[in-house]
C-alpha positions in Angstrom: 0.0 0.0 0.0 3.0 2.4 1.2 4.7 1.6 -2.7 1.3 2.5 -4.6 0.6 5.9 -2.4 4.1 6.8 -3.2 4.0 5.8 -7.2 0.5 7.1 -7.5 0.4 10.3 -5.1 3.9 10.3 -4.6 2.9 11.0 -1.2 6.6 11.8 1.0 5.0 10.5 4.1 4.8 7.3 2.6 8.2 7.3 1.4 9.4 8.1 4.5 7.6 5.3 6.3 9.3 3.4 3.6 12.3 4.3 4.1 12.8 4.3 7.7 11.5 0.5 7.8 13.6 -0.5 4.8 17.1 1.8 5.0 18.7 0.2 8.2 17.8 -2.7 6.5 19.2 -2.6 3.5 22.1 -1.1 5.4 22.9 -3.7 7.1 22.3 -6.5 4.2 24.8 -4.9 2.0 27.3 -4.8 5.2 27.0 -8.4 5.8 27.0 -9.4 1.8 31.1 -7.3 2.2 30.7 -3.5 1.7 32.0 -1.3 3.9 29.6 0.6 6.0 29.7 3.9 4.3 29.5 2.2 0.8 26.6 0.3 2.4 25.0 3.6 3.7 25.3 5.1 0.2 23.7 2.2 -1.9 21.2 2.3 0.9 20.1 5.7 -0.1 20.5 5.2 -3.6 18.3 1.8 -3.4 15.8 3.7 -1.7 15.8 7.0 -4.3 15.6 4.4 -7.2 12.3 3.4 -4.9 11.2 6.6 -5.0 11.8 7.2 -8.5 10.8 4.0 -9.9 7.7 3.3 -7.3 5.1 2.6 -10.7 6.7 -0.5 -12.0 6.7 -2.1 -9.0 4.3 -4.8 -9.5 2.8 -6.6 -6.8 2.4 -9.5 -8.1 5.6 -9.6 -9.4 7.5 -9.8 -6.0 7.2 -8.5 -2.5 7.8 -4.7 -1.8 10.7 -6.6 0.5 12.1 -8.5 -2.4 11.9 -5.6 -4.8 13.6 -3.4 -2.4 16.6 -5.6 -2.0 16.8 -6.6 -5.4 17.0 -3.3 -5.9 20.2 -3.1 -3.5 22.1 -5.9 -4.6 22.1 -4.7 -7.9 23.1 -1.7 -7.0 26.2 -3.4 -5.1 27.0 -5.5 -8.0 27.3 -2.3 -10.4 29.9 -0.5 -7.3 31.5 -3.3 -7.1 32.1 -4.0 -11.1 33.0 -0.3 -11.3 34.9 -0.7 -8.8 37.3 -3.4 -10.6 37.4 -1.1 -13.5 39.0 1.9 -11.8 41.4 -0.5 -10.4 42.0 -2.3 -13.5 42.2 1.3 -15.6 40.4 -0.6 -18.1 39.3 2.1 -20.4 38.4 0.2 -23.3 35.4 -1.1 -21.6 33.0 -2.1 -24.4 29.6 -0.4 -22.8 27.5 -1.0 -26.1 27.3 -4.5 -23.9 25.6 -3.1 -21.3 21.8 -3.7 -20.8 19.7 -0.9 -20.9 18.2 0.1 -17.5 14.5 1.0 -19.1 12.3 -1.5 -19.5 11.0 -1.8 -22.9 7.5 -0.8 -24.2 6.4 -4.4 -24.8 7.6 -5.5 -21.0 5.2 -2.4 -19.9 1.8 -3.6 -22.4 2.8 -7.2 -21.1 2.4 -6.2 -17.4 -0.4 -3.8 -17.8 -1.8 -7.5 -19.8 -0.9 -9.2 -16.8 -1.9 -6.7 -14.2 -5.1 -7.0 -15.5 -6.0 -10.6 -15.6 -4.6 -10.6 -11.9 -7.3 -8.2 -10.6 -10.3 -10.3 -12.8 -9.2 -13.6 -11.0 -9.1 -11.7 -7.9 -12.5 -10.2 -8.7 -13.5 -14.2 -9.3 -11.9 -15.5 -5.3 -14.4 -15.5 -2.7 -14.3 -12.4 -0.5 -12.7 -13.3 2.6 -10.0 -15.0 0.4 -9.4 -11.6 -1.8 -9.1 -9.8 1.3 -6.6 -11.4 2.9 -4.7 -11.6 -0.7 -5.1 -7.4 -0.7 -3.6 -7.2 2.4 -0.8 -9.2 2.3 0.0 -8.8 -0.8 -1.0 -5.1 -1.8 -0.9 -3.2 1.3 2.3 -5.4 2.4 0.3 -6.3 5.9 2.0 -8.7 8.0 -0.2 -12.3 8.5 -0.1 -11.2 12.6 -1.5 -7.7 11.8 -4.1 -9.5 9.1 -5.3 -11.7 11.7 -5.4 -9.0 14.4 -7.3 -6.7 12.3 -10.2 -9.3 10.9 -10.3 -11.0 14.8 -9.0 -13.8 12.7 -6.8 -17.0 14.4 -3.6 -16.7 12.4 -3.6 -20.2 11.1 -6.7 -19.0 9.2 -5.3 -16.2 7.5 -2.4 -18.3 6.3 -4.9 -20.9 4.9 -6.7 -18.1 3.1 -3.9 -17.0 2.0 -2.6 -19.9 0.5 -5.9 -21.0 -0.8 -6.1 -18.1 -2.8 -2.7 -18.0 -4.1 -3.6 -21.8 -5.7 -6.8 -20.3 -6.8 -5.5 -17.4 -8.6 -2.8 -19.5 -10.3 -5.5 -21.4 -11.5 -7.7 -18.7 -12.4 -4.6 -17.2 -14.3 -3.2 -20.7 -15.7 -6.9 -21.2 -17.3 
């Protein structure tokens, strides 16, 4: 929910919620995958500007706002580090008509609009209590604890739901 209000309203207060759950975070991921802590701090804030910037193609069916986010960071540490090797190898033939382009093409963008589509149909197609707990978890990023406390559900049955509707939708979408 924080990722759409910021890629839709690109509300700040959102982003900031965002970023102070994700930023230590992320932080402290890149420390332990071997940069140093101020490299780490810096790809932290530039993961979480690329959020900011690039908030409407996350897709939530895609990935987790997590698992975004920290893709987002390792690649982020893979490109410091590989530019890292070329300053100290002084290569400056480097061939960059290799590199992949960072935008997405037009057809990845009409083929996830295509796709974002049929996901909201079959979700339109679950039965009620199992969309809900689907839109929580998987759009507004709730934890299953905070699900459960907020529908006076036991948490076992919003972790069936949940995973009742996930094999629902992929057959509703594999149809």
């Amino acid at each position: 929910m924080l990722t759409r209000r910021v890629a839709e309203l690109r509300d700040r207060d959102a982003f900031a919620r965002l970023f102070q759950h994700f930023a230590p975070r992320v932080k402290s991921y890149l420390i332990r995958t071997g940069s140093s802590e101020q490299a780490a701090e810096d790809l932290a804030q530039e993961a979480l500007v690329t959020v900011w910037r690039k908030a409407a193609l996350f897709d939530a069916s895609q990935a987790a706002v997590s698992t975004w986010i920290f893709t987002i960071a390792r690649r982020l540490r893979i490109d410091a580090s590989r530019r890292h090797r070329l300053e100290d190898t002084g290569d400056e033939n480097f061939d960059f008509d290799r590199l992949e382009a960072d935008q997405r093409e037009v057809s990845d963008d009409v083929e996830a609009n295509r796709m974002s589509r049929r996901v909201r149909d079959a979700l339109g197609r679950l039965p009620a209590e199992q969309a809900q707990v689907l839109r929580l978890s998987y759009y507004d990023d709730e934890p299953h604890a905070r699900i459960a406390a907020e529908l006076g559900l036991p948490l076992g049955t919003v972790k069936s739901r949940i995973r009742l509707a996930v094999a629902q939708l992929r057959k509703l979408l594999d149809a």
